[in-house]
N, CA, C and O atoms as a printed pandas DataFrame, in Angstrom:
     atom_number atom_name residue_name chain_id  residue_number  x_coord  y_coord  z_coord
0              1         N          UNK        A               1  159.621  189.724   70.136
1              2        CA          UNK        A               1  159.303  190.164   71.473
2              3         C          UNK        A               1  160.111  189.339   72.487
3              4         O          UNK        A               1  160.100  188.111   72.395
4              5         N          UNK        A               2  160.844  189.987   73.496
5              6        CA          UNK        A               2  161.614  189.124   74.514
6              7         C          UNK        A               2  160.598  189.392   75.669
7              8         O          UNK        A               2  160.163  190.470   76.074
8              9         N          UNK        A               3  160.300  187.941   76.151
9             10        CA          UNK        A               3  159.668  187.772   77.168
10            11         C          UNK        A               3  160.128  187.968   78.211
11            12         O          UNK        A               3  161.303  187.732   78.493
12            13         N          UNK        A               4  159.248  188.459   79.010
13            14        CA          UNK        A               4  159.726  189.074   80.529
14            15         C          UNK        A               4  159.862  188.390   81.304
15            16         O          UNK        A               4  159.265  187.313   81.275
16            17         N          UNK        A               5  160.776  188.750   82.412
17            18        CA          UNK        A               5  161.426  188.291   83.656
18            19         C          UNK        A               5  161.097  188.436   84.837
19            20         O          UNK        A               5  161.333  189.510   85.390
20            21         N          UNK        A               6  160.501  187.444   85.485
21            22        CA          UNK        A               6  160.356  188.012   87.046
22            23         C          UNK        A               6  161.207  187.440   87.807
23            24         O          UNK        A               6  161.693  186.341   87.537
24            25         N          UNK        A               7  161.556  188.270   89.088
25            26        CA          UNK        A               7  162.232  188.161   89.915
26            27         C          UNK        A               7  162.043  188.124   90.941
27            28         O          UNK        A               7  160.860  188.307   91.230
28            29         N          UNK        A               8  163.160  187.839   92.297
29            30        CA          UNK        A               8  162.400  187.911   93.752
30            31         C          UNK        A               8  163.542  188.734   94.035
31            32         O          UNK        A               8  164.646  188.654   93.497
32            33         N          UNK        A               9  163.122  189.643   95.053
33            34        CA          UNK        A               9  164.046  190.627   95.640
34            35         C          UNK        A               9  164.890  189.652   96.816
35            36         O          UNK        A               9  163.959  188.943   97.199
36            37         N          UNK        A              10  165.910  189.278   97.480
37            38        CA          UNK        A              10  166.437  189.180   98.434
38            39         C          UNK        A              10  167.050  190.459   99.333
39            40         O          UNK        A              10  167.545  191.449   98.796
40            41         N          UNK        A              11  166.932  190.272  100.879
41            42        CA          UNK        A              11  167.046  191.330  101.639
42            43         C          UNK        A              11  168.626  191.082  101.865
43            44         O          UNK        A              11  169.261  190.100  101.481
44            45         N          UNK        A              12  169.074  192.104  102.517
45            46        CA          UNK        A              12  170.715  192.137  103.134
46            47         C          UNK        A              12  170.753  191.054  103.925
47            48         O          UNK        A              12  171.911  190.675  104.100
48            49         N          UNK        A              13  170.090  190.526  104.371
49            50        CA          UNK        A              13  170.216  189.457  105.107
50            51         C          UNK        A              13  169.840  187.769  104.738
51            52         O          UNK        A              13  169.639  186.702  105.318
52            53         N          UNK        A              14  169.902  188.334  103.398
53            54        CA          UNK        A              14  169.554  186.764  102.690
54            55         C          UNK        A              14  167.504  185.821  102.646
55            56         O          UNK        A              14  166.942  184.757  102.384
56            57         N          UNK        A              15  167.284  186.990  103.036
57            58        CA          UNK        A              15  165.647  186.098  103.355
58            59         C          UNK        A              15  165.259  186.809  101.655
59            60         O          UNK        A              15  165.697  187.751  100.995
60            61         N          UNK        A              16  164.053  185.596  101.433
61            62        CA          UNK        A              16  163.660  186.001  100.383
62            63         C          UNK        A              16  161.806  186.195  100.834
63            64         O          UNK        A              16  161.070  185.284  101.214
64            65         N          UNK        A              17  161.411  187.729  100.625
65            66        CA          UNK        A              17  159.965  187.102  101.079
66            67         C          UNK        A              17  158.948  186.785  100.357
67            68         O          UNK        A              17  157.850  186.522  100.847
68            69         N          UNK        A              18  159.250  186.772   98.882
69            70        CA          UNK        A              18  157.906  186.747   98.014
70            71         C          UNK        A              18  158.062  185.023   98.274
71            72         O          UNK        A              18  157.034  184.577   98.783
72            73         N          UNK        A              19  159.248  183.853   98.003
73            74        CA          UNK        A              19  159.265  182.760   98.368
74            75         C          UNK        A              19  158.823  182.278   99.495
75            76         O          UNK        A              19  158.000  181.377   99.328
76            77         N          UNK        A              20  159.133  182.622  100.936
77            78        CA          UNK        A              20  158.336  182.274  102.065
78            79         C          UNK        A              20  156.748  182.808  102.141
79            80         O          UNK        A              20  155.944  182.373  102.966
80            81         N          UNK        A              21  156.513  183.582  101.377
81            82        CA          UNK        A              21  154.662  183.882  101.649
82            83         C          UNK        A              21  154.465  183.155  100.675
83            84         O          UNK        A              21  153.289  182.819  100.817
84            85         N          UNK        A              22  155.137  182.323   99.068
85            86        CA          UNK        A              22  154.709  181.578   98.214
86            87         C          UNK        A              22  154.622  180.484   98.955
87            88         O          UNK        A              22  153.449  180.292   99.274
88            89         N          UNK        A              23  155.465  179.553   99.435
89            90        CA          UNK        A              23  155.626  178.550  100.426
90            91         C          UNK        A              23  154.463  178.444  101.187
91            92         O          UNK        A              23  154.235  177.300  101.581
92            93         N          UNK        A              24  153.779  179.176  101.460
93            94        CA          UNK        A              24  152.505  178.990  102.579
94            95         C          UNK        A              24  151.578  178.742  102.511
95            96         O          UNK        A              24  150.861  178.536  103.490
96            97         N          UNK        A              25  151.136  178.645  101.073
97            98        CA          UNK        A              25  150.321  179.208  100.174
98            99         C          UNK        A              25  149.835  177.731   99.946
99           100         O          UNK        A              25  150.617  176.780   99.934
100          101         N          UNK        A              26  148.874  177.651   99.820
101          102        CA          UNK        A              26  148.005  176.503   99.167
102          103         C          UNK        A              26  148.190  176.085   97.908
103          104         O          UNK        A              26  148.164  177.087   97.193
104          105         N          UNK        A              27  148.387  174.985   97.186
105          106        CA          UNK        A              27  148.138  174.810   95.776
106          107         C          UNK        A              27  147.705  175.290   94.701
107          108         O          UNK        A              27  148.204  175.517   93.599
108          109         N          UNK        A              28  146.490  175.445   95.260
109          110        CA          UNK        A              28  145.565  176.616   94.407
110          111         C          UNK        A              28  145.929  177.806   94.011
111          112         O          UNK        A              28  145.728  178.312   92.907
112          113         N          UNK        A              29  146.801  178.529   95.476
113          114        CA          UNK        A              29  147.111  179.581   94.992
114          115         C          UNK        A              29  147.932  179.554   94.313
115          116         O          UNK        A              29  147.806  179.947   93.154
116          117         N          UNK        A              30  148.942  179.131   94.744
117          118        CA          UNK        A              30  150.489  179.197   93.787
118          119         C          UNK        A              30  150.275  178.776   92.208
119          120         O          UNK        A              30  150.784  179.422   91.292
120          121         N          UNK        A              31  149.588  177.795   92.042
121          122        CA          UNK        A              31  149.017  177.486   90.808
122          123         C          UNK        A              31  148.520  179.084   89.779
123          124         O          UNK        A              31  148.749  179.517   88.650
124          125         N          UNK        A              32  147.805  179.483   90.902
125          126        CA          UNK        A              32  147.061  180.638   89.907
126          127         C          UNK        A              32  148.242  181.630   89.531
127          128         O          UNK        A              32  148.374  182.080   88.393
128          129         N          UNK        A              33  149.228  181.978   90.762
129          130        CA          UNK        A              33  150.131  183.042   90.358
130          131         C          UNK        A              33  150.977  182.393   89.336
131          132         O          UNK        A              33  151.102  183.068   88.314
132          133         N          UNK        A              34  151.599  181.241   89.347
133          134        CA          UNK        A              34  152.092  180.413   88.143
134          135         C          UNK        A              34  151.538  181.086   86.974
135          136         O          UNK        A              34  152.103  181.872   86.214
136          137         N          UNK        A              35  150.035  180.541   86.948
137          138        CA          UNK        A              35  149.370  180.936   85.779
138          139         C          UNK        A              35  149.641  182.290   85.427
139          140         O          UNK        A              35  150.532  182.284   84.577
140          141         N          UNK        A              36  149.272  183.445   85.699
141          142        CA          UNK        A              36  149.193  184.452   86.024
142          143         C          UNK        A              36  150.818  185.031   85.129
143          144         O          UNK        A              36  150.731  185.691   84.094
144          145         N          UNK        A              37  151.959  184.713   85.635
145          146        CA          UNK        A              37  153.420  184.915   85.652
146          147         C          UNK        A              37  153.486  184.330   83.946
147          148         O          UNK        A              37  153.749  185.117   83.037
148          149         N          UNK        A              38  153.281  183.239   83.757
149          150        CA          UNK        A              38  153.254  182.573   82.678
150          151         C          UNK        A              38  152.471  183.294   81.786
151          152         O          UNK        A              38  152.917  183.440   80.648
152          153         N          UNK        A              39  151.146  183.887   82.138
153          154        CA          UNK        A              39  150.677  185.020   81.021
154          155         C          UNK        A              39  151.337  186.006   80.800
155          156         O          UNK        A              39  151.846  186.083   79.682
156          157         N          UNK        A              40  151.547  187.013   81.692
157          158        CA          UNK        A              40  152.733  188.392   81.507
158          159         C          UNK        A              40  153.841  187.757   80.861
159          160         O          UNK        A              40  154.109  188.467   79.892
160          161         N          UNK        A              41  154.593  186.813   80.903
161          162        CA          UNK        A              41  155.656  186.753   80.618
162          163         C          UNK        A              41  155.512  186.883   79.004
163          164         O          UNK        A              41  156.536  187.308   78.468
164          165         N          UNK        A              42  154.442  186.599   78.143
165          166        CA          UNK        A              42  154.717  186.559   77.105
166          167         C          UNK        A              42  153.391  187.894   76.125
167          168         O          UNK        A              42  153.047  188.117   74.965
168          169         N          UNK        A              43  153.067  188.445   77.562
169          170        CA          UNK        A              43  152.197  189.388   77.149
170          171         C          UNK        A              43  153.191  191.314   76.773
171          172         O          UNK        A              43  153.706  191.877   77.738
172          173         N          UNK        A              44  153.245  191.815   75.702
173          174        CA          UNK        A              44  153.789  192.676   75.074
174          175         C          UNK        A              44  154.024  193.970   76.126
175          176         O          UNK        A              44  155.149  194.388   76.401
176          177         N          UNK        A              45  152.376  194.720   76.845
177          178        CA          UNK        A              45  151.997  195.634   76.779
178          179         C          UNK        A              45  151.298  195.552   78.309
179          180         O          UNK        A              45  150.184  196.075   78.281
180          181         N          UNK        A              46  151.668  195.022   79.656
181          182        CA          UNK        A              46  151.003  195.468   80.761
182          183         C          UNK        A              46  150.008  196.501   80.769
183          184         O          UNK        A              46  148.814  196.358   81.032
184          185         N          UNK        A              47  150.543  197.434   80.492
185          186        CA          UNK        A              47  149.760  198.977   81.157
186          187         C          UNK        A              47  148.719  199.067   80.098
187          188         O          UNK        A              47  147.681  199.569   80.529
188          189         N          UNK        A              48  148.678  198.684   78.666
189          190        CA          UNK        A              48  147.332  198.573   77.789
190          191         C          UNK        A              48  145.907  198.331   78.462
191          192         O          UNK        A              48  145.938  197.477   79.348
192          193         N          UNK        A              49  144.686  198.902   78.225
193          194        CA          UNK        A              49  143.400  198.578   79.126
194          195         C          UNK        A              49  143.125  197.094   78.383
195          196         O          UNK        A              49  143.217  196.774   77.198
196          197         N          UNK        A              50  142.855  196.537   79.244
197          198        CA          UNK        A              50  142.397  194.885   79.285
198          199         C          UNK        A              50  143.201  193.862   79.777
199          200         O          UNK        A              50  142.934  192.662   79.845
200          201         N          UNK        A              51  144.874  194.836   80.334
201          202        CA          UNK        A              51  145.288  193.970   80.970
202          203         C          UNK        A              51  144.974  193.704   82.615
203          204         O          UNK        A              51  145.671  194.188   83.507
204          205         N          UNK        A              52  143.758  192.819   82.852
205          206        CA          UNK        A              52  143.410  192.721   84.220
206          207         C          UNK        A              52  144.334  192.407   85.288
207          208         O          UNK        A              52  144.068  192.890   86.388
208          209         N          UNK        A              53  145.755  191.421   85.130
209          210        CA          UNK        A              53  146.393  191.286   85.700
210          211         C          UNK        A              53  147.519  192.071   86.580
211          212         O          UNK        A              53  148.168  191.574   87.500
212          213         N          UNK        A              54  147.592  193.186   86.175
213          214        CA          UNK        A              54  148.797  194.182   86.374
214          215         C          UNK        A              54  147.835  195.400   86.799
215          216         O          UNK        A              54  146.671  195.539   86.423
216          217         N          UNK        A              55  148.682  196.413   87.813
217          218        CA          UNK        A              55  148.368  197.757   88.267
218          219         C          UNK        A              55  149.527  198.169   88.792
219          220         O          UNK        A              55  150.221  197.442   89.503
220          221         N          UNK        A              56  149.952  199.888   88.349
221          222        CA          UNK        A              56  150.274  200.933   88.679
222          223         C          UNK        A              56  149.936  200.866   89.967
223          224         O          UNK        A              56  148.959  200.142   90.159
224          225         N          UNK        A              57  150.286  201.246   90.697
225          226        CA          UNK        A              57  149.714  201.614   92.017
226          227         C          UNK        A              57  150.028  203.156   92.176
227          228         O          UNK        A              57  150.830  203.664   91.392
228          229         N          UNK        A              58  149.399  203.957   93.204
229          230        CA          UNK        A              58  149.403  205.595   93.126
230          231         C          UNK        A              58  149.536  205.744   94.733
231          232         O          UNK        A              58  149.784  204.927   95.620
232          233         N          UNK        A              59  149.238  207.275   94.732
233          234        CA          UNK        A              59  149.301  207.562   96.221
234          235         C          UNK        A              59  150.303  207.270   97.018
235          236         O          UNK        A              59  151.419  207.606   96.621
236          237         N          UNK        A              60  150.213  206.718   98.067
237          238        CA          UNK        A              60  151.072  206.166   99.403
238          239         C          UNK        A              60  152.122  205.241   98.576
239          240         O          UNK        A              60  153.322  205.365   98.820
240          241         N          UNK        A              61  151.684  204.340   97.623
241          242        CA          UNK        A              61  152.402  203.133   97.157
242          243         C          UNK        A              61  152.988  203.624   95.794
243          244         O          UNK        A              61  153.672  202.807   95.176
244          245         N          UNK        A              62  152.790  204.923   95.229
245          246        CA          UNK        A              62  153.280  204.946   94.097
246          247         C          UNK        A              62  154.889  204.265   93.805
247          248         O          UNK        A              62  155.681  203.994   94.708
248          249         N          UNK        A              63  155.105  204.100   92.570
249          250        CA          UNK        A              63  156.229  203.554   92.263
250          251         C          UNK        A              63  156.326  202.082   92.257
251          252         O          UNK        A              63  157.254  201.487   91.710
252          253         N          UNK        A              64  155.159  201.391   92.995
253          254        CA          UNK        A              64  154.771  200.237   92.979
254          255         C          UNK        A              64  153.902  199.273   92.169
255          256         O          UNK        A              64  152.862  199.813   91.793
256          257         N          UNK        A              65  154.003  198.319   91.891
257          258        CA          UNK        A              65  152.976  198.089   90.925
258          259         C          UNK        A              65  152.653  196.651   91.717
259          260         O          UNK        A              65  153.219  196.120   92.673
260          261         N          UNK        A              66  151.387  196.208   90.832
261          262        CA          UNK        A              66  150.671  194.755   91.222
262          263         C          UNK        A              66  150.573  193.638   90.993
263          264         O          UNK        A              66  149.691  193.908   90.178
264          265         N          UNK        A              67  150.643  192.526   90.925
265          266        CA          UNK        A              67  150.338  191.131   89.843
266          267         C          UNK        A              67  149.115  190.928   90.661
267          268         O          UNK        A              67  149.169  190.774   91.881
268          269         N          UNK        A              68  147.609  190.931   89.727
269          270        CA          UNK        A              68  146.638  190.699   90.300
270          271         C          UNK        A              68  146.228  188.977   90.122
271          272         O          UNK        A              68  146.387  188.458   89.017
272          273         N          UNK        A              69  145.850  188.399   90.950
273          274        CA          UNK        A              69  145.183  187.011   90.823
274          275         C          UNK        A              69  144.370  186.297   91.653
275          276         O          UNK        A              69  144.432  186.457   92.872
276          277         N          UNK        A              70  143.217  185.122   90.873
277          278        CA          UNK        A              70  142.896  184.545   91.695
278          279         C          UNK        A              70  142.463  183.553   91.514
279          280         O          UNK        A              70  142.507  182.947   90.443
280          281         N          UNK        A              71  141.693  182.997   93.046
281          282        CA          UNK        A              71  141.308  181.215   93.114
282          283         C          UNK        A              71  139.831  181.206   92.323
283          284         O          UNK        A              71  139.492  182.144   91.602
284          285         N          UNK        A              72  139.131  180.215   92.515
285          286        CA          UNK        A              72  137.752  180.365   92.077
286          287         C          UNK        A              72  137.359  181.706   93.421
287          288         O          UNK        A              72  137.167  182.799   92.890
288          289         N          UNK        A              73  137.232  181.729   94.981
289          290        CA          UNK        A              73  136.717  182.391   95.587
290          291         C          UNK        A              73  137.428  183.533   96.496
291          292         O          UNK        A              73  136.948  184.269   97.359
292          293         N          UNK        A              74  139.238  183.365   95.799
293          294        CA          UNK        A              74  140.031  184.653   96.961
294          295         C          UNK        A              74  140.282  185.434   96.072
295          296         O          UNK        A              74  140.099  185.009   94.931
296          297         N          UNK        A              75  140.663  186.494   96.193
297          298        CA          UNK        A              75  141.860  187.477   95.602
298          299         C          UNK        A              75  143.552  187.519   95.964
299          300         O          UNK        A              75  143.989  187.437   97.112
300          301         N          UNK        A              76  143.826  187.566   95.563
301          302        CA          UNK        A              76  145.450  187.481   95.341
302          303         C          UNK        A              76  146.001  188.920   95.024
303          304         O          UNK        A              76  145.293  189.710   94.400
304          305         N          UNK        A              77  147.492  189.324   95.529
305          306        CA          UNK        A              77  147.948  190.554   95.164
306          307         C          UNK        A              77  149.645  190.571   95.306
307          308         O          UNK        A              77  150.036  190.706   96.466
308          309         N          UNK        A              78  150.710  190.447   94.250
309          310        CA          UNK        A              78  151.831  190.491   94.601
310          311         C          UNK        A              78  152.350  191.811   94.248
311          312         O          UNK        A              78  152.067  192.252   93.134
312          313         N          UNK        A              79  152.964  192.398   94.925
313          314        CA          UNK        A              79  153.483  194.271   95.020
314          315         C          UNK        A              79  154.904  193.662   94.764
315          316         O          UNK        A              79  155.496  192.725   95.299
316          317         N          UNK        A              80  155.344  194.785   93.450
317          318        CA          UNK        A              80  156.525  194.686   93.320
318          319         C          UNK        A              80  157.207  195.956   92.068
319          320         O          UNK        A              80  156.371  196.733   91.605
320          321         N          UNK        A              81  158.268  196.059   91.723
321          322        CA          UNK        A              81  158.757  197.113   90.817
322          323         C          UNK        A              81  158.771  196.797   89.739
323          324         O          UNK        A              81  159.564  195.920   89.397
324          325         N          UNK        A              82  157.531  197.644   88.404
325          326        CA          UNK        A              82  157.955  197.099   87.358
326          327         C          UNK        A              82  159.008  198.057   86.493
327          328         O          UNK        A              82  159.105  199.284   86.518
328          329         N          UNK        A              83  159.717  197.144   85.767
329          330        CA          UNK        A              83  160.837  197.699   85.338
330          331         C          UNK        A              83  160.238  197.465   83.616
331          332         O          UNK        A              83  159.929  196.303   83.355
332          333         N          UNK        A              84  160.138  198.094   82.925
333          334        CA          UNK        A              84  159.743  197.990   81.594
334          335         C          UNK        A              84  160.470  198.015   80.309
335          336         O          UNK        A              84  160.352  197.420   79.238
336          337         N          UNK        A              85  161.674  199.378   81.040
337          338        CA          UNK        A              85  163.228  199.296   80.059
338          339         C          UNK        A              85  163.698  197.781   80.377
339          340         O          UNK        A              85  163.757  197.098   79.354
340          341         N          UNK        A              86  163.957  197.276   81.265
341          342        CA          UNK        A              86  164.554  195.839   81.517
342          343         C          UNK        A              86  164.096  194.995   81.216
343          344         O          UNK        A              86  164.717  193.959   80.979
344          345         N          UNK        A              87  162.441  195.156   81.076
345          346        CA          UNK        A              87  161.742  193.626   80.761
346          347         C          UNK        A              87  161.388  192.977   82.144
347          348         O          UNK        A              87  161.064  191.792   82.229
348          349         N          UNK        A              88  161.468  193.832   83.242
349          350        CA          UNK        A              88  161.242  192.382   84.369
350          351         C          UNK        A              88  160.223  193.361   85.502
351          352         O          UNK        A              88  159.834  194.523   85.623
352          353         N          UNK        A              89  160.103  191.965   86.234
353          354        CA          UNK        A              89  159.371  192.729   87.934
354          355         C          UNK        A              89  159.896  191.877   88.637
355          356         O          UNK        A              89  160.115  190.693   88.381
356          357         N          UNK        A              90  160.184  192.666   89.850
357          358        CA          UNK        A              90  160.523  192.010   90.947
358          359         C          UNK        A              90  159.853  192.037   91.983
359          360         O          UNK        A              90  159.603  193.068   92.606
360          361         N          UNK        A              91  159.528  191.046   92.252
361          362        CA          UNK        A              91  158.731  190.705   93.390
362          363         C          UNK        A              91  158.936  190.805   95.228
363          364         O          UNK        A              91  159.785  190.343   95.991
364          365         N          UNK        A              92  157.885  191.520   95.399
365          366        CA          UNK        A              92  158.624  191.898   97.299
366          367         C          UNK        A              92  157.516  191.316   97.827
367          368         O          UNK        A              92  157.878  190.313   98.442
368          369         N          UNK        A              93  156.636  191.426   97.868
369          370        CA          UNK        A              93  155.521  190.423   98.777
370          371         C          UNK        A              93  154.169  190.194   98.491
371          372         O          UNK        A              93  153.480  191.072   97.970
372          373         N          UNK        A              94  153.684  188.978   98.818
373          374        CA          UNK        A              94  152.217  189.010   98.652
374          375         C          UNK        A              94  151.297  189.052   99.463
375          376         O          UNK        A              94  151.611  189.037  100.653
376          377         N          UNK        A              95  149.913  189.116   99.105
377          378        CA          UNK        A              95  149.150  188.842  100.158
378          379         C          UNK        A              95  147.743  189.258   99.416
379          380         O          UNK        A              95  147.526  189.961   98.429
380          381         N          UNK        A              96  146.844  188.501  100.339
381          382        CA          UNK        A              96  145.342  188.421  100.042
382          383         C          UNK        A              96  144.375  189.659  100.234
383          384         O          UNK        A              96  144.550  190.394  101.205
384          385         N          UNK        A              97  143.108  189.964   99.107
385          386        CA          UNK        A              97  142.724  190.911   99.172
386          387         C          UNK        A              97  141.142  190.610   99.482
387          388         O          UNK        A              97  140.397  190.277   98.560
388          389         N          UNK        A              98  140.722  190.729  100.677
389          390        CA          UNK        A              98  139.196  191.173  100.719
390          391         C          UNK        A              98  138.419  191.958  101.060
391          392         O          UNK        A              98  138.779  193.118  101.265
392          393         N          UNK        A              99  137.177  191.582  101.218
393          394        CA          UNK        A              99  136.226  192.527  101.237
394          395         C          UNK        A              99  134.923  192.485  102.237
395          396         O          UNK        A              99  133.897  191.830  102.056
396          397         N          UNK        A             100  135.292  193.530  103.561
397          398        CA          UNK        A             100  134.609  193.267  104.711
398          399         C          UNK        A             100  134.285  194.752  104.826
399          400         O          UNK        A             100  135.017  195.459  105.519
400          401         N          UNK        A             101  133.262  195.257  104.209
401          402        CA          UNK        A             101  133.306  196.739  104.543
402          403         C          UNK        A             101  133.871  197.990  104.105
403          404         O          UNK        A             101  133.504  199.165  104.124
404          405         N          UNK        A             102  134.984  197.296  103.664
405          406        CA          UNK        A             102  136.055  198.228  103.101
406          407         C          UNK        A             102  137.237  196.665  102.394
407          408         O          UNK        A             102  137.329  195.477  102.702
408          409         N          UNK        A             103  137.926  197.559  101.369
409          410        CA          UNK        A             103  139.126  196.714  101.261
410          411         C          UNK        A             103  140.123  196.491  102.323
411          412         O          UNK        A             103  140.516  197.501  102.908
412          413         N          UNK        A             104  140.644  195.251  102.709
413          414        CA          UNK        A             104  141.936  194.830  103.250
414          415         C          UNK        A             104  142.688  193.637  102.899
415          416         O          UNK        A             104  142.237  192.717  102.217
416          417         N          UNK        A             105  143.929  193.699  103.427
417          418        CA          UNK        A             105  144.780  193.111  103.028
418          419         C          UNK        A             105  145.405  192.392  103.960
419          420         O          UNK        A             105  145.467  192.811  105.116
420          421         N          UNK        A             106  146.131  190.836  103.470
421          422        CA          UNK        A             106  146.217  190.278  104.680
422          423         C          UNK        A             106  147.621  189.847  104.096
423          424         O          UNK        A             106  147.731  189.265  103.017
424          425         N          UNK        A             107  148.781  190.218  104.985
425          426        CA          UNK        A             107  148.655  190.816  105.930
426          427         C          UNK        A             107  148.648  191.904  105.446
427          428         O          UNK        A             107  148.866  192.246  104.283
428          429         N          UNK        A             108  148.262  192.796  106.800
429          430        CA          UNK        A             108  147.884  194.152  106.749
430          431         C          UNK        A             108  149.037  195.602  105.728
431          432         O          UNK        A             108  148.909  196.377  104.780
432          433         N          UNK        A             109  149.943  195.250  106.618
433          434        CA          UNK        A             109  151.328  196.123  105.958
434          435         C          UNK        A             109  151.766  195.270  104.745
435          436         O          UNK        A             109  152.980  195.203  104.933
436          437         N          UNK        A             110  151.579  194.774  103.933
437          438        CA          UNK        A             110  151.956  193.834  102.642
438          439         C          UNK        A             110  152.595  194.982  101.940
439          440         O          UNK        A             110  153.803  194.826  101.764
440          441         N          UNK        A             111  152.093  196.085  101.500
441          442        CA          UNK        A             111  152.033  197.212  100.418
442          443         C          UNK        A             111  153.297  198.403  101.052
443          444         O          UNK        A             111  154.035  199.072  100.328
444          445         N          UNK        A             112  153.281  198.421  102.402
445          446        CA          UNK        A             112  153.962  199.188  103.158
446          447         C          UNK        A             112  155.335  198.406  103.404
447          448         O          UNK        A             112  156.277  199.199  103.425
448          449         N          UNK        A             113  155.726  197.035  103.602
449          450        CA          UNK        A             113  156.678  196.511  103.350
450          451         C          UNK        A             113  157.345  196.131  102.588
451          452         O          UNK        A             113  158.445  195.657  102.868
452          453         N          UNK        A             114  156.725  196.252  100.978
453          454        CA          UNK        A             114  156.840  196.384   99.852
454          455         C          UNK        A             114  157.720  197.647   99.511
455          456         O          UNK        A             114  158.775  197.500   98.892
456          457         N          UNK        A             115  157.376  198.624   99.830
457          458        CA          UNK        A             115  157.830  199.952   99.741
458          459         C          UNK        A             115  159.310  200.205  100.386
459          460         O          UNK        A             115  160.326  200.832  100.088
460          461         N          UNK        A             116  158.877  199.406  101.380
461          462        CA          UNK        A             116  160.423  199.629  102.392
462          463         C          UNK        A             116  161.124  198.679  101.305
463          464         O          UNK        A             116  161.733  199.324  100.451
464          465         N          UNK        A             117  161.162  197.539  101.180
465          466        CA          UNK        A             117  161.776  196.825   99.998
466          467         C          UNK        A             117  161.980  197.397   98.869
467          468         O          UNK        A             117  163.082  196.966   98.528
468          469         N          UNK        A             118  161.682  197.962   98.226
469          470        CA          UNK        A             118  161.552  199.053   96.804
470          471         C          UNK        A             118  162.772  199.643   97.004
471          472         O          UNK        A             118  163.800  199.656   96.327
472          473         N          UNK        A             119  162.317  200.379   98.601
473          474        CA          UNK        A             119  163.687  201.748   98.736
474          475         C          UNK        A             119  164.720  200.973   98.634
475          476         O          UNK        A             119  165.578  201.135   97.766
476          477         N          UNK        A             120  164.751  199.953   99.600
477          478        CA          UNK        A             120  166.559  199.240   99.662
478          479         C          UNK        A             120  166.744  198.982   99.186
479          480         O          UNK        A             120  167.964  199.117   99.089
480          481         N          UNK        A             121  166.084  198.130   97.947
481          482        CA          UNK        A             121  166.539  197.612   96.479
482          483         C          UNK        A             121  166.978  198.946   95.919
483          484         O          UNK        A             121  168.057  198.612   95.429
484          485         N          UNK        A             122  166.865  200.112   95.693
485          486        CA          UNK        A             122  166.981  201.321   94.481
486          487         C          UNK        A             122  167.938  201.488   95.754
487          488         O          UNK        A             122  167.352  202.465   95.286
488          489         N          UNK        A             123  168.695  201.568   96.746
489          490        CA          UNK        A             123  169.827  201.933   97.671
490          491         C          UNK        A             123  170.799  201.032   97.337
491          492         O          UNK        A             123  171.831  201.129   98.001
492          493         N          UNK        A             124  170.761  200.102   96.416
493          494        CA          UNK        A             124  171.563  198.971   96.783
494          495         C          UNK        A             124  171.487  197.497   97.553
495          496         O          UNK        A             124  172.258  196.537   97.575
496          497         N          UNK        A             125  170.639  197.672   97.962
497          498        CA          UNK        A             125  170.768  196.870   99.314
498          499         C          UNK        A             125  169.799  195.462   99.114
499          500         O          UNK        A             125  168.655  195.339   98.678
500          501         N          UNK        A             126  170.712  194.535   99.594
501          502        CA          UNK        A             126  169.819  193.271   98.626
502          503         C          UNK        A             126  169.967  193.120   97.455
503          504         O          UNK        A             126  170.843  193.766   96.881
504          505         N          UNK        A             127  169.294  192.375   96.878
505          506        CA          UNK        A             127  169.185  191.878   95.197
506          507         C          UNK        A             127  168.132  191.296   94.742
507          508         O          UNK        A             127  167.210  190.929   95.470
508          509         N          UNK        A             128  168.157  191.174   93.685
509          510        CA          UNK        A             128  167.109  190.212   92.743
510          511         C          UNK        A             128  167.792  189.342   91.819
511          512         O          UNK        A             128  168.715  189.634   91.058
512          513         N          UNK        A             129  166.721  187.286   92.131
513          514        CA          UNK        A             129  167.374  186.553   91.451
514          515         C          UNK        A             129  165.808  186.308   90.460
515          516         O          UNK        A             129  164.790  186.960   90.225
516          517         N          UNK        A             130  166.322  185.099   90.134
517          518        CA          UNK        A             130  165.186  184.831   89.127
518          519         C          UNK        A             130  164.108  184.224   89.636
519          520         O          UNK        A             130  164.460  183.166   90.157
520          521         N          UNK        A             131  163.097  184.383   89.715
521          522        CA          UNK        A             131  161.840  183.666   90.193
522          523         C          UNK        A             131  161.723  181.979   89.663
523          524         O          UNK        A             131  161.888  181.525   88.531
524          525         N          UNK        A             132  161.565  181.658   90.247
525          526        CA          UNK        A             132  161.608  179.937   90.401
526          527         C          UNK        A             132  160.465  179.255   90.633
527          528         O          UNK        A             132  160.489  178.029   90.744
């Protein structure tokens, strides 16, 4: 089994954003997505039921998928493209998931800027290096 690859998308303009929203991030968190990255990487079969970590996403976000994680008391959510012929995902942004009534996400457009990232990556535009 060759273990999988994650990646970070860079924009045409050189910013990377899954690194600057990692950067912001508390210990805790980054720790957990560590963890998290370090499981997939050597896990066979994402889309199998019991993998809690990973989601398809549908609807508005289709084509997108998830790295789910968390602290003892937040939720965690990184949106990005999984590629399955390649072995990898690339990562476009994260952000926190709770629960006030309804689900939200902080920030709000996380999933929607994700998408815009998706397109320009499949246009060309930008790249993906190796997650670090």
């Amino acid at each position: 089994m060759t273990p999988w690859r994650f990646m970070d998308y860079v924009t045409p303009r050189g910013e990377n954003p899954i690194q600057a929203w990692y950067a912001k991030q508390d210990p805790d968190v980054q720790a957990a997505l560590d963890f998290t990255i370090h499981q997939l990487k050597v896990t066979d079969d994402w889309v199998e039921p019991g993998c809690k970590q990973f989601s398809l996403l549908e609807h508005k976000h289709a084509g997108l998928s998830e790295l789910r994680f968390w602290t003892s008391k937040r939720k965690f959510r990184v949106a990005g493209l999984y590629r399955p012929n390649h072995r990898d995902f690339i990562m476009f942004v994260g952000c926190e998931k709770w629960l006030r009534g309804i689900f939200k996400y902080k920030p709000t457009n996380a999933f929607d800027a994700a998408m815009k990232f998706k397109n320009a990556f499949e246009a060309g535009k930008g790249y993906a290096i190796d997650h670090t």
